[in-house]
PADREN-247684 format. One record per residue (C-alpha): residue number from 1; chain; x, y, z. Coordinates in Angstrom, 3 decimals, decimal comma. Layout:
<nodes>
  seq  mol        xx        yy        zz
  NUM    A         X         Y         Z
...
</nodes>
This chain:
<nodes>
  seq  mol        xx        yy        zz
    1    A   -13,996    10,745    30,142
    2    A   -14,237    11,981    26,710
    3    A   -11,475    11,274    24,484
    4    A   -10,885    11,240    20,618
    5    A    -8,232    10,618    18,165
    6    A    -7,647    13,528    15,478
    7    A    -5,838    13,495    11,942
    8    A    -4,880    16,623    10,122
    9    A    -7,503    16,148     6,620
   10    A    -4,561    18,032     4,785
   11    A    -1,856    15,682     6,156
   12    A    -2,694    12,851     7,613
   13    A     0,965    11,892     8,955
   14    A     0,356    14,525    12,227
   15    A    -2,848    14,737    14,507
   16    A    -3,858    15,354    18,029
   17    A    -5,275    13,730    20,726
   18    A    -7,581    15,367    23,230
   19    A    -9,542    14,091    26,455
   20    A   -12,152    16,138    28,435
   21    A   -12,745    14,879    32,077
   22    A   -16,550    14,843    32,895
   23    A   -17,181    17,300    36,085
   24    A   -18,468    14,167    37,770
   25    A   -21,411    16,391    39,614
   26    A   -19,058    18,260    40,699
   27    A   -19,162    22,265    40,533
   28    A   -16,387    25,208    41,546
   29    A   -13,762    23,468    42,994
   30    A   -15,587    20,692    45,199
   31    A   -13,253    17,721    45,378
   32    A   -12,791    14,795    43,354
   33    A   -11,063    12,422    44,905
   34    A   -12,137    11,755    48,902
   35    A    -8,789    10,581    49,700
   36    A    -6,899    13,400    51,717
   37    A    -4,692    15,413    49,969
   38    A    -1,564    16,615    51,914
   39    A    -0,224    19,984    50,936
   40    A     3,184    21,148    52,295
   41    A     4,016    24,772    51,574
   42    A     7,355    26,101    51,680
   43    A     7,939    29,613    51,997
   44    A    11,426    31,651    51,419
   45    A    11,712    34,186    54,511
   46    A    14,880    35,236    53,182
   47    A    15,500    39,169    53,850
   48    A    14,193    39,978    50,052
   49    A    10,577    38,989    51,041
   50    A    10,227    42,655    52,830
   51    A    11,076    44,512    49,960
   52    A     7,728    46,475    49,590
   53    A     4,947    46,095    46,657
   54    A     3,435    48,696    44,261
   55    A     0,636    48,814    47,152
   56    A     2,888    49,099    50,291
   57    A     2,572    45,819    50,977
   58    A     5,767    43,418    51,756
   59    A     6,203    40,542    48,819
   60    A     6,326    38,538    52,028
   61    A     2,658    40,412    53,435
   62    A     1,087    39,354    49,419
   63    A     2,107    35,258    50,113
   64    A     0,313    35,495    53,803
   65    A    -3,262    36,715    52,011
   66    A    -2,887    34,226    49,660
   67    A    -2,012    31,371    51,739
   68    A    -5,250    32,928    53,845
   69    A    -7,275    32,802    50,884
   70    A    -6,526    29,334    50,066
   71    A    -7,180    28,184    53,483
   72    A   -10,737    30,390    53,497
   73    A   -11,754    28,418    49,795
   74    A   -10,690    24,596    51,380
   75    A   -13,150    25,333    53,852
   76    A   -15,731    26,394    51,903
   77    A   -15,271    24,430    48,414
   78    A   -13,081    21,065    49,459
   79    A   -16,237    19,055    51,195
   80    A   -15,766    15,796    49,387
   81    A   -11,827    15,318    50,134
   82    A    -9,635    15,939    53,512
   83    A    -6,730    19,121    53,535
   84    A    -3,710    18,506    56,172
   85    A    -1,486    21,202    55,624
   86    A     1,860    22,189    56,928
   87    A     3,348    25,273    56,104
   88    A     7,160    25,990    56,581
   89    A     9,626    28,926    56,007
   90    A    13,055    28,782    55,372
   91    A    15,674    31,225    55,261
   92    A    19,397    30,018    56,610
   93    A    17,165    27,260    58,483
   94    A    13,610    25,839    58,469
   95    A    10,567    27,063    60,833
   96    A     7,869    24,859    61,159
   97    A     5,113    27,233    60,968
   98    A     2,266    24,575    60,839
   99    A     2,838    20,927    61,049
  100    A     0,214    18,568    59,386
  101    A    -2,882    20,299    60,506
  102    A    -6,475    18,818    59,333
  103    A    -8,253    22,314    57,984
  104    A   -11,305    22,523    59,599
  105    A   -13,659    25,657    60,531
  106    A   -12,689    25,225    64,185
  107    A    -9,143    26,043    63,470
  108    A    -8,996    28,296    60,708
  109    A    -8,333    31,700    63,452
  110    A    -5,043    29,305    65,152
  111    A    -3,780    28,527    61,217
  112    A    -4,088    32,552    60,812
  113    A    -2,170    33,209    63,782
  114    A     0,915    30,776    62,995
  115    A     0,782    32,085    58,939
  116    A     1,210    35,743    60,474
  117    A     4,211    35,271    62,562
  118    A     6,722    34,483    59,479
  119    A     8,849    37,403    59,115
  120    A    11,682    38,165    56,675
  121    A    15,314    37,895    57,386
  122    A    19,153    36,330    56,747
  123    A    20,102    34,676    53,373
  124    A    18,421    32,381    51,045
  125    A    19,579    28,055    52,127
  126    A    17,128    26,253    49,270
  127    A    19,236    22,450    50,538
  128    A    18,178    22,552    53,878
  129    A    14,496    23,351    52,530
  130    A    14,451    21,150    49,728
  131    A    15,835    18,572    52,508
  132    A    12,954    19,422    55,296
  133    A    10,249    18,678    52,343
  134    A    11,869    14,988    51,493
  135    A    12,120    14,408    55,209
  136    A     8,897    15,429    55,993
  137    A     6,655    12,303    57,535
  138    A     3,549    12,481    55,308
  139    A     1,366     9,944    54,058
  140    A    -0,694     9,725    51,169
  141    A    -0,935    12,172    48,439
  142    A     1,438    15,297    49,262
  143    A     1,943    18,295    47,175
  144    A     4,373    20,686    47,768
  145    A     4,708    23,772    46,913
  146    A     8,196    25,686    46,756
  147    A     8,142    29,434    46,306
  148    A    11,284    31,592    46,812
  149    A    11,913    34,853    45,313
  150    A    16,017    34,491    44,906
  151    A    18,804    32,389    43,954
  152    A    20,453    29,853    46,573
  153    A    23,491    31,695    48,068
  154    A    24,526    29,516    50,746
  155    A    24,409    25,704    51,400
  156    A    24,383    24,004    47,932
  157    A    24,181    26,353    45,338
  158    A    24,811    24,173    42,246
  159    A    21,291    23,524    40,335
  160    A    22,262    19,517    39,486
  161    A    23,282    19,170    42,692
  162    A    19,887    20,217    44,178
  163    A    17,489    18,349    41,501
  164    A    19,100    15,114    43,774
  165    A    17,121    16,375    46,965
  166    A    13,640    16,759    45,085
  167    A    11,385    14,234    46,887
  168    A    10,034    12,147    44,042
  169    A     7,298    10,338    46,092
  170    A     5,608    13,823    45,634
  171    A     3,855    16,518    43,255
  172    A     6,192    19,311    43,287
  173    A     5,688    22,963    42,100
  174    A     8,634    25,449    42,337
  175    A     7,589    28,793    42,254
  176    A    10,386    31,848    41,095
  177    A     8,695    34,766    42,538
  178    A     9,699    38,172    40,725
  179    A    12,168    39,153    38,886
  180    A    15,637    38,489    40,900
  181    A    14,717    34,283    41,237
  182    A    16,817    31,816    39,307
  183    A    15,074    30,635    36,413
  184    A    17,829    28,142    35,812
  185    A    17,669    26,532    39,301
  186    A    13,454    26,444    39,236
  187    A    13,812    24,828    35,765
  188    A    16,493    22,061    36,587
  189    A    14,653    21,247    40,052
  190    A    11,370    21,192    38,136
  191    A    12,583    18,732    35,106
  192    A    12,029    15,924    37,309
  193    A     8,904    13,566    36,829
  194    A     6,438    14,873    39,035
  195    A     7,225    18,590    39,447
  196    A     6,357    21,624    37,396
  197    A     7,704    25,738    37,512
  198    A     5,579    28,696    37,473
  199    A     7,051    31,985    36,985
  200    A     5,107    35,059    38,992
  201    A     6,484    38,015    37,063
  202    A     4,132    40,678    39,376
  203    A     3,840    39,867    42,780
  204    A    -0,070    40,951    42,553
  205    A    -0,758    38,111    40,158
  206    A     0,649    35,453    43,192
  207    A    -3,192    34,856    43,402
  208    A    -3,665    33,539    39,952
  209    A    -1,253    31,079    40,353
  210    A    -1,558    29,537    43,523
  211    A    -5,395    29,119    42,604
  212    A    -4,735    27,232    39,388
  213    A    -2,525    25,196    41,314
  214    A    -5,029    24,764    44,255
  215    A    -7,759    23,728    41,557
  216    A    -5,582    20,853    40,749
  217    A    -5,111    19,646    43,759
  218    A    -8,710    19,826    45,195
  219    A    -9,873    18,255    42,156
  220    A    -7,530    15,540    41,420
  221    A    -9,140    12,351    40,272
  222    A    -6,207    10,462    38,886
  223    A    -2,386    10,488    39,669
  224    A     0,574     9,298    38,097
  225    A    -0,981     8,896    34,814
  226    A     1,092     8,130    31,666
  227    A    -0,029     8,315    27,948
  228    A     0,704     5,135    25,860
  229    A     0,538     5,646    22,375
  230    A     0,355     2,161    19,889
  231    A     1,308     3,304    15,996
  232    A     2,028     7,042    16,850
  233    A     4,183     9,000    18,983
  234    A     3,012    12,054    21,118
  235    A     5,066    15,149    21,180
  236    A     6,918    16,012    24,545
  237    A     7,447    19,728    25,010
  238    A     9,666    19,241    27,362
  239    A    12,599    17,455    25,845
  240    A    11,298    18,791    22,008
  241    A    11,154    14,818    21,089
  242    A     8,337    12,297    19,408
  243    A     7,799     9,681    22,100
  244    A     5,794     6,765    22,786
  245    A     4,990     7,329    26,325
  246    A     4,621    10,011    28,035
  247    A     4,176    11,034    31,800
  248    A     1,127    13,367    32,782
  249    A     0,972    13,178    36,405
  250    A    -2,410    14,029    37,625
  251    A    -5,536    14,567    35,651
  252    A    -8,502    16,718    37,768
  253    A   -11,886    17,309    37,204
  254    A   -13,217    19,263    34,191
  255    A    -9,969    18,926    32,651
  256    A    -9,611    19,595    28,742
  257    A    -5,939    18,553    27,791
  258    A    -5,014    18,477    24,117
  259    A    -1,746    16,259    23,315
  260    A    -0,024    16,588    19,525
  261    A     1,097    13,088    17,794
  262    A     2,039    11,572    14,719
  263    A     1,341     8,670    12,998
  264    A     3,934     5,544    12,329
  265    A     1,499     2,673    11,513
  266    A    -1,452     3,379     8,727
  267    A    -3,524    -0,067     9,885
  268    A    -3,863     0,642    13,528
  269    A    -3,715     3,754    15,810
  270    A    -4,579     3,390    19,859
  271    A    -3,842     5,599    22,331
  272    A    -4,262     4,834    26,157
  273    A    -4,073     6,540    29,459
  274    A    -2,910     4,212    32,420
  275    A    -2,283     4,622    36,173
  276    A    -0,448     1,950    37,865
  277    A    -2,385    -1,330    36,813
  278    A    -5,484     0,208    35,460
  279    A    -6,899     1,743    32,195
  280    A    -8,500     4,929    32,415
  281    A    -9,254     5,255    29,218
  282    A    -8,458     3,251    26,051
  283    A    -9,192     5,101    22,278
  284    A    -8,748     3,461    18,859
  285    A    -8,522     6,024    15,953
  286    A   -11,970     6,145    14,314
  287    A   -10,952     7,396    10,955
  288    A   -11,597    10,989    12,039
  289    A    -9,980    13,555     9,956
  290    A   -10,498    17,011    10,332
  291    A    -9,004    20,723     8,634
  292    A    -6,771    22,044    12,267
  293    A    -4,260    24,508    10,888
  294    A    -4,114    25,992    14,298
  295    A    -3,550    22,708    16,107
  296    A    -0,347    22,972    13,762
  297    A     0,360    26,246    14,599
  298    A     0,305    25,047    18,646
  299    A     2,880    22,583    18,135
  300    A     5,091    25,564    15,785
  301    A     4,709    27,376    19,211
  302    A     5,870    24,899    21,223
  303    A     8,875    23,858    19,379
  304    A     9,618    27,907    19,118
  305    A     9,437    27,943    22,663
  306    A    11,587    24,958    23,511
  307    A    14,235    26,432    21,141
  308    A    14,374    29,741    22,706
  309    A    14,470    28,178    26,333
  310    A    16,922    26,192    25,588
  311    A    19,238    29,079    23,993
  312    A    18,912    31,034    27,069
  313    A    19,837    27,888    29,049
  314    A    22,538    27,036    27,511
  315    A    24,096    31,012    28,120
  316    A    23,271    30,736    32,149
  317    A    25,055    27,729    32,336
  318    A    28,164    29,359    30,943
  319    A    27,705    32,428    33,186
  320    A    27,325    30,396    36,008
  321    A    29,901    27,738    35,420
  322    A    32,361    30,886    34,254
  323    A    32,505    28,629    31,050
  324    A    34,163    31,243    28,201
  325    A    31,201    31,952    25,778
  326    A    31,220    33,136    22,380
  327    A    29,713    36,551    22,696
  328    A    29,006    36,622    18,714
  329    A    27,375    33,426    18,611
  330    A    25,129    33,662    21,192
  331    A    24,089    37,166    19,392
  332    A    23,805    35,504    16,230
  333    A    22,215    32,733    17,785
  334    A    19,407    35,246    19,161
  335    A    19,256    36,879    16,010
  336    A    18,311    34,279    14,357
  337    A    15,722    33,002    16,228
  338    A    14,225    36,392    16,668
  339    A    13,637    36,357    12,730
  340    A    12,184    32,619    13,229
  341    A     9,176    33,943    15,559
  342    A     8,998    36,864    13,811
  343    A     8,013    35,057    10,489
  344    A     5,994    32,786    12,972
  345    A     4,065    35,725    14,290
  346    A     3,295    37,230    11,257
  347    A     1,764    33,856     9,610
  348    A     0,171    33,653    12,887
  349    A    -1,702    37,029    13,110
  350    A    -2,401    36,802     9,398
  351    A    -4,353    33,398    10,168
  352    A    -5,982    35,512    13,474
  353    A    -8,075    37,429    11,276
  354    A    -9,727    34,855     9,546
  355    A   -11,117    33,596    12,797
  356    A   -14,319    34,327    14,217
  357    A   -12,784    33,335    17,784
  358    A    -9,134    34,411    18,404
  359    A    -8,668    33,475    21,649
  360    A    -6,552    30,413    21,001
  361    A    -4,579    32,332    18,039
  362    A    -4,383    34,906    20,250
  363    A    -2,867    32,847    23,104
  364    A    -0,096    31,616    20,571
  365    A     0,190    34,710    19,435
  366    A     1,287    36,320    23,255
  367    A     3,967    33,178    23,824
  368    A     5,527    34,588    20,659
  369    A     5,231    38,648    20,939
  370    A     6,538    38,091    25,141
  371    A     9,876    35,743    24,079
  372    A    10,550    38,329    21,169
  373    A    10,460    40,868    23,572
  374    A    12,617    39,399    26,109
  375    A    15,024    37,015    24,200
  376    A    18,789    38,232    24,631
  377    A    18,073    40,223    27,903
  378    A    19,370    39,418    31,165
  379    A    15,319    37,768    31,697
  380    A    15,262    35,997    29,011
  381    A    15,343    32,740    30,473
  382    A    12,372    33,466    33,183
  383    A     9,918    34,666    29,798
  384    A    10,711    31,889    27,560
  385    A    11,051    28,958    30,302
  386    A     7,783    29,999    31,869
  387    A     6,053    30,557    28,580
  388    A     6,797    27,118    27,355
  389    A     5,423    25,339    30,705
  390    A     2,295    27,298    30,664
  391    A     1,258    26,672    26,531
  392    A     2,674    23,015    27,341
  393    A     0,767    22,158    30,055
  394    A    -2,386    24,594    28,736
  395    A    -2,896    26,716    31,923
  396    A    -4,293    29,944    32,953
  397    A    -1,575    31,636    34,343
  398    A     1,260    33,168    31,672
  399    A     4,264    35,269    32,347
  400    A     4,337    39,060    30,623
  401    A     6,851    42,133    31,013
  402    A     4,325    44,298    32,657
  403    A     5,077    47,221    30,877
  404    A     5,183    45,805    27,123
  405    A     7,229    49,036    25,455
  406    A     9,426    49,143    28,259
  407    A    13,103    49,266    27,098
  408    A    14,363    46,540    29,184
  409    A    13,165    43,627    26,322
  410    A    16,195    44,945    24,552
  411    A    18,626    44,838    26,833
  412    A    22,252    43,422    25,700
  413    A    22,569    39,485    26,766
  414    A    26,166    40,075    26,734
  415    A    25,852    42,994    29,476
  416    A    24,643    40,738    31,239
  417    A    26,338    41,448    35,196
  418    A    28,755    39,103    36,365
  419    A    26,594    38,201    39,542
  420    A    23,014    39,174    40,948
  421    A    23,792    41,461    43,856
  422    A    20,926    41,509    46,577
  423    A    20,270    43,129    49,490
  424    A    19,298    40,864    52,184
  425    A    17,152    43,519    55,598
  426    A    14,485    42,423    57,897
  427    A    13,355    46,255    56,999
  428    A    11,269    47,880    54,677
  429    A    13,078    49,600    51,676
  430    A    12,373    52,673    50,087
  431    A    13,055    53,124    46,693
  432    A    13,836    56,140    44,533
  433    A    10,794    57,348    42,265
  434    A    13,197    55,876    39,438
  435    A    16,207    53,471    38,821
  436    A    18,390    52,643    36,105
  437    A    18,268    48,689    35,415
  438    A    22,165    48,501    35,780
  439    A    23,839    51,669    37,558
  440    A    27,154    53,081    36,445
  441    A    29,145    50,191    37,808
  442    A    28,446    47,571    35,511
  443    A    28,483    44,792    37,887
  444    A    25,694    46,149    40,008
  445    A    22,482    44,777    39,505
  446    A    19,602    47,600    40,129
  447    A    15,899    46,802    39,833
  448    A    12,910    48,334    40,979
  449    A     9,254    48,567    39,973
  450    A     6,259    50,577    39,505
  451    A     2,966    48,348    39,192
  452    A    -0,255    50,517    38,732
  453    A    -3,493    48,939    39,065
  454    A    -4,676    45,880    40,451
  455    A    -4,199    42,711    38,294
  456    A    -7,910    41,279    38,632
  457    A    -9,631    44,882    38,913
  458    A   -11,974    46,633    36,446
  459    A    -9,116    47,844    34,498
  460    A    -5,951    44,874    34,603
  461    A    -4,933    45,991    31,054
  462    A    -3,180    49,192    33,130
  463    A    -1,051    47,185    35,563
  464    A     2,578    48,475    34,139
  465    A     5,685    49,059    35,783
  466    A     8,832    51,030    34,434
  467    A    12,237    50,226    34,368
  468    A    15,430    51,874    32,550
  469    A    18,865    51,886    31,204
  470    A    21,870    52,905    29,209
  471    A    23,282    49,798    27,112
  472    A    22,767    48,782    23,709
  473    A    19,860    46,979    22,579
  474    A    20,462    43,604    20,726
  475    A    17,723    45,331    18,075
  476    A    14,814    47,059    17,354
  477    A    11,679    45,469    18,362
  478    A     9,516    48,610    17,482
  479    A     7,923    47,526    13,779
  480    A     4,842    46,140    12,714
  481    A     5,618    42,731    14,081
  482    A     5,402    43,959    18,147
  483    A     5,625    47,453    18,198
  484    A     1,817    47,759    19,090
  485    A     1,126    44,482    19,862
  486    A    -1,060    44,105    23,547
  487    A    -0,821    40,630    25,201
  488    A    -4,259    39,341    26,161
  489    A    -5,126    39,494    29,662
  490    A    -4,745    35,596    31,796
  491    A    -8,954    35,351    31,967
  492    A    -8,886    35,879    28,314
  493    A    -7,057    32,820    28,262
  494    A    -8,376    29,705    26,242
  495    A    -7,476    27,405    29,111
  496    A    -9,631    29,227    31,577
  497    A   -12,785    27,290    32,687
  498    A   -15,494    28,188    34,532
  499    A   -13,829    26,314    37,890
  500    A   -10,737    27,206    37,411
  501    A   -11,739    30,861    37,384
  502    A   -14,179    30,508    40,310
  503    A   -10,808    29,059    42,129
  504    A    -8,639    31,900    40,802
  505    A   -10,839    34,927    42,266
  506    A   -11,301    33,420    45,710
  507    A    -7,601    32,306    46,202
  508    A    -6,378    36,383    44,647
  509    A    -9,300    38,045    46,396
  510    A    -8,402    41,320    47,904
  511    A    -6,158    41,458    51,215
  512    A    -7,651    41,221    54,604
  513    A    -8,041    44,406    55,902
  514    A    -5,144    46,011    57,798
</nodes>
């Protein structure tokens, strides 16, 4: 491992730290680490899951390819370390759908055959599945991965409540897939230590995160790692506070992880990275001092980002809790941290230009332009959340309103409906051409959406989708600031390495064919 210790030459009170992992011989996903790595998937089957796709294809029908596709690439790519998987589904009760399975050639047509027979149906119990993963008899290391597409409406529905049943002898990812899941439930069961949220905004781009998240996993080297810092503090996006330890979790193979910190002692500066009772690596600050005005604008980002998540936050709990809110602070409250990015943005871009490679800018740039966008609307909290886990923990896959002029980023907070009304069929639904976002009752909830164009095809700057309505917006979005502004693509991403990629395009390959 390379690692190095940073000062800004301008100020030298704030710096970074930065490791690369060496690939170890290792190349496109082969794994790192030859102890077997348990993965437990758990899959809502709730009655949402076979609402059709933009290509005809149930939400439920786009999580079976993938989970194909990551079977197909352990097979081929995972030589050096062991797969058992089990695969659930949960609805009002848990199926086992594979139970602790070795993946191996010989079985790979039976795991297809058990993956195929989940079907959609009933409501949407997240205790009883959050319960089956803690009481599942694994060994080892065990990932598991949560995906549901809703918000819990039966069994315990209270967020706290639920963070209690997250097994913490495991690496968890919860997964809000769409638009209709609970980004305040994924974010409280995800703010415990090992787990992390991914938001998939388009149910086509399910491939691009499952496949960073596979790369992790099948390339692990170290676990339960946490940064020690001796004379500085490193910055926690999380919690928006200067600590002296922080927890990583794992660390995999051809990782590049950049950390922000500040100095408190001007004699002696060591930073070290520890799992359990060993060092993995121990740095001492070499008097290296360098001009990194965008390293500065990173941690701007981040603390933008934590701000605006936590605004949104703090308005679902009141809507959920039927706390009384004050409508005209909450307004003010996104007013004014509208103007914040705004000035942000402009610095930003203005800095862009002088670059000869904008990609990082340009990354910063898109956490900015998408929270702008969808600050104050009923989504909000989804865009900003999701945004700050993704620059935080520097990965490939990002969140983005899929049609960026669309008039939904300005839709009213306070219209916000009193309760998400979903339909919950074991059959196929077929939507009008159009929809309004809210219909004339204002406590019906109406969404639908039109996504053109594959995500990873020739042409992914055309996947778009449409949505409308009739309420006021909180304010104009359409200057100089946004009004034209394109987010980059995911593989135009900063974060996305050669592996990582090469992970990416097997796992969100195209669908077997029908």
């Amino acid at each position: 491992m390379n690692a190095q210790i940073i000062f800004e030459q301008r100020n030298g009170g704030n710096g970074i730290y930065k490791f690369a992992v060496m690939d170890s011989g290792l190349s496109y996903g082969l794994g790192a680490e030859k102890e077997d790595q348990e993965i437990h998937m758990m899959i809502d089957t709730s009655g949402s899951m076979d609402e059709l796709c933009s290509d005809k294809n149930t939400k439920l029908d786009q999580i079976k390819y993938v989970i194909r596709n990551m079977i197909r690439h352990i097979l081929e790519h995972s030589q050096n370390c062991g797969v058992i998987l089990s695969v659930s589904s949960f609805n009002q009760c848990v199926n086992r759908i594979i139970t602790r399975v070795r993946v191996e050639h010989e079985n790979m047509g039976a795991l297809f055959g058990q993956i195929d027979k989940m079907y959609a149906t009933d409501q949407t119990n997240i205790e009883i599945a959050l319960n089956a993963l803690r009481d599942s008899q694994n060994s080892g290391i065990v990932h598991n991965i949560f995906m549901s597409d809703g918000e819990a409406n039966n069994g315990i529905t209270d967020p706290v409540k639920l963070m209690e049943l997250v097994d913490n002898r495991a690496f968890n990812t919860f997964i809000g897939f769409g638009l209709e899941h609970d980004p305040y439930m994924f974010s409280t069961l995800s703010s415990t230590q090992n787990s992390k949220y991914y938001f998939i905004s388009d149910k086509e781009k399910a491939g691009i995160a499952y496949g960073e998240i596979l790369h992790g996993i099948l390339n692990n080297v170290w676990s339960n790692v946490i940064l020690v810092c001796r004379g500085c503090e490193v910055y926690d996006y999380k919690t928006n506070s200067w600590v002296s330890m922080l927890y990583i979790g794992q660390i995999a193979a051809s990782d590049m992880r950049t950390f922000h910190i500040r100095r408190l002692d001007e004699e002696r500066v060591n930073i070290s990275l520890i799992t359990g009772d060993s060092v993995i690596c121990d740095t001492l600050f070499e008097d290296k001092y360098e001009n990194m005005p965008e390293m500065d604008y990173r941690l701007k980002t981040l603390q933008m980002l934590y701000k605006a998540s936590n605004l949104t936050k703090h308005h679902k709990e009141s809507w959920i809790t039927d706390l009384d809110v004050d409508e005209n602070e909450t307004q003010g409250g996104v007013k004014e941290i509208k103007a914040e990015m705004k000035a942000l943005l402009r610095e930003m871009k203005a800095f862009m230009e002088t670059q000869p490679d904008i990609r990082f800018m340009k990354n910063l740039c898109d956490d900015i332009v998408v929270v702008l966008r969808t600050i104050g609307t009923s989504y909000g909290h989804m865009f900003s959340c999701s945004r700050q886990h993704s620059q935080g923990d520097e990965r490939v896959h990002t969140t983005t309103p899929k049609n960026e002029f669309d008039e939904l980023t300005n839709t009213r907070l306070s219209m916000m409906p009193s309760r998400l009304t979903r339909q919950h069929t074991n059959q196929h639904i077929n939507f009008p051409a159009t929809i309004d976002l809210y219909s004339s009752n204002t406590n019906q909830f109406c969404v639908e959406e039109h996504v053109f164009g594959s995500i990873l095809g020739e042409n992914p700057e055309n996947a778009m989708y449409s949505l409308s309505h009739t309420h006021t917006p909180v304010d104009s979005d359409n200057d100089d600031d946004i009004g034209d502004y394109m987010v980059s693509n995911e593989l135009d991403s900063p974060y996305c390495t050669d592996d990582k990629l090469f992970v990416i395009r097997n796992v969100n390959s195209k669908p077997d064919e029908k």
